[in-house]
C-alpha positions in Angstrom: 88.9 114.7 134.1 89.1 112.0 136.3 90.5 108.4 134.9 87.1 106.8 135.3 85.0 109.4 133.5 87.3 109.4 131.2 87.3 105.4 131.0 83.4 106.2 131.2 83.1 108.6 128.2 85.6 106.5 126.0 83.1 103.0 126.2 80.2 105.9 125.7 81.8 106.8 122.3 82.8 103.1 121.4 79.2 102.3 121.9 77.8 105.3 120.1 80.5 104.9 116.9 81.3 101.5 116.6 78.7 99.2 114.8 77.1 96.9 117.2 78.6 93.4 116.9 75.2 92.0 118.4 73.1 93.2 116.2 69.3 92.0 116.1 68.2 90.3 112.8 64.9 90.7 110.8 62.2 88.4 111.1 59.1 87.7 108.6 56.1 85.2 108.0 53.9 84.2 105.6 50.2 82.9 105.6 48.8 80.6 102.8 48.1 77.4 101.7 50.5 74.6 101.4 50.1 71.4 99.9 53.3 70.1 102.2 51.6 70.8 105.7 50.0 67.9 107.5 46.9 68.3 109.6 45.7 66.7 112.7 42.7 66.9 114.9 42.7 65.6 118.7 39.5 64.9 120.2 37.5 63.4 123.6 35.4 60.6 122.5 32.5 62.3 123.3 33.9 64.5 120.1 34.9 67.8 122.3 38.1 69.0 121.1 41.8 68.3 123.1 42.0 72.3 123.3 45.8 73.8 123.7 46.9 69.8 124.3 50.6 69.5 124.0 51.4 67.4 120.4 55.2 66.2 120.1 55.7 64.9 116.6 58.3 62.4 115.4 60.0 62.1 112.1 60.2 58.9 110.4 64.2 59.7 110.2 64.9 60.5 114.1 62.5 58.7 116.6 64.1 59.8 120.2 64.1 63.8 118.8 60.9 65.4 118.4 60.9 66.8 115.0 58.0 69.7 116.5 56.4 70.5 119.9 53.9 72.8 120.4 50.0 73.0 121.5 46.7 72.3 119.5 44.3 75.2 118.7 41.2 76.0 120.7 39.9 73.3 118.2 42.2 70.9 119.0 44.0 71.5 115.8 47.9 70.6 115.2 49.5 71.5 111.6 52.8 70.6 111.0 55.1 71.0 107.6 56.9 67.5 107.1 60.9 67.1 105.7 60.8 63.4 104.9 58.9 60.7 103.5 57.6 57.9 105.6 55.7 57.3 109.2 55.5 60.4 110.7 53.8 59.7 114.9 52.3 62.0 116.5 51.2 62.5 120.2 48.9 65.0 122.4 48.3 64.7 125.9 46.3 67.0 128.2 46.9 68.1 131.2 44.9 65.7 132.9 46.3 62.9 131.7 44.6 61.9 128.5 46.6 60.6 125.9 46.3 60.4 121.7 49.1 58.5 120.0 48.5 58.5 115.9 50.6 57.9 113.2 50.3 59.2 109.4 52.2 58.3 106.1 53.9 61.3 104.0 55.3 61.4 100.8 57.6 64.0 100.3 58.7 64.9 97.1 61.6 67.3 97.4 62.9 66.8 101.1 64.3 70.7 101.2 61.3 72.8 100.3 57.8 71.1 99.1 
């Protein structure tokens, strides 16, 4: 045997044997309804909803790093599941240019898991 198949079937067996030191981790979810989750609703003024409008949200305890970022619902719909008491802001925008900047005050009882 030549040295690189040999060099080839030795990394073959240490891959085959040899747990993998990369190995992928389990993931899970969970629907249901929690009392902790804040709720907003972006809208037009003529009442049509901001659909998949980007939303940035900002925790009362770090205003330059966005606590969340993500997109409305069809509806216009952002949920978010707040850490810490106080004024939390939040902000969609479209893609054409529109703008919604709102603000909402959370009390948080137990700052770890509500």
């Amino acid at each position: 045997m030549s040295r690189t198949g040999y060099y080839a079937l030795l990394s073959l067996a240490a891959a085959l044997l040899l747990p993998s030191l990369g190995q992928a981790h389990g993931t899970q979810g969970k629907t249901g309804d929690s009392s902790g989750t804040v709720c907003a609703a972006f809208s037009y003024d003529d009442g049509s909803p901001m659909s998949f409008s980007e939303v940035e949200v900002l925790s009362p305890a770090e205003q330059k790093l966005p606590f969340q970022t993500g997109r409305a619902d069809r509806n216009g719909y952002f949920c978010f599941r707040p850490d810490a008491s106080g004024r939390w802001k939040l902000t969609a925008k479209d893609e054409e240019g529109h703008q919604v900047r709102m603000s909402t005050s959370v009390s948080v009882e137990n700052s770890k898991d509500s």
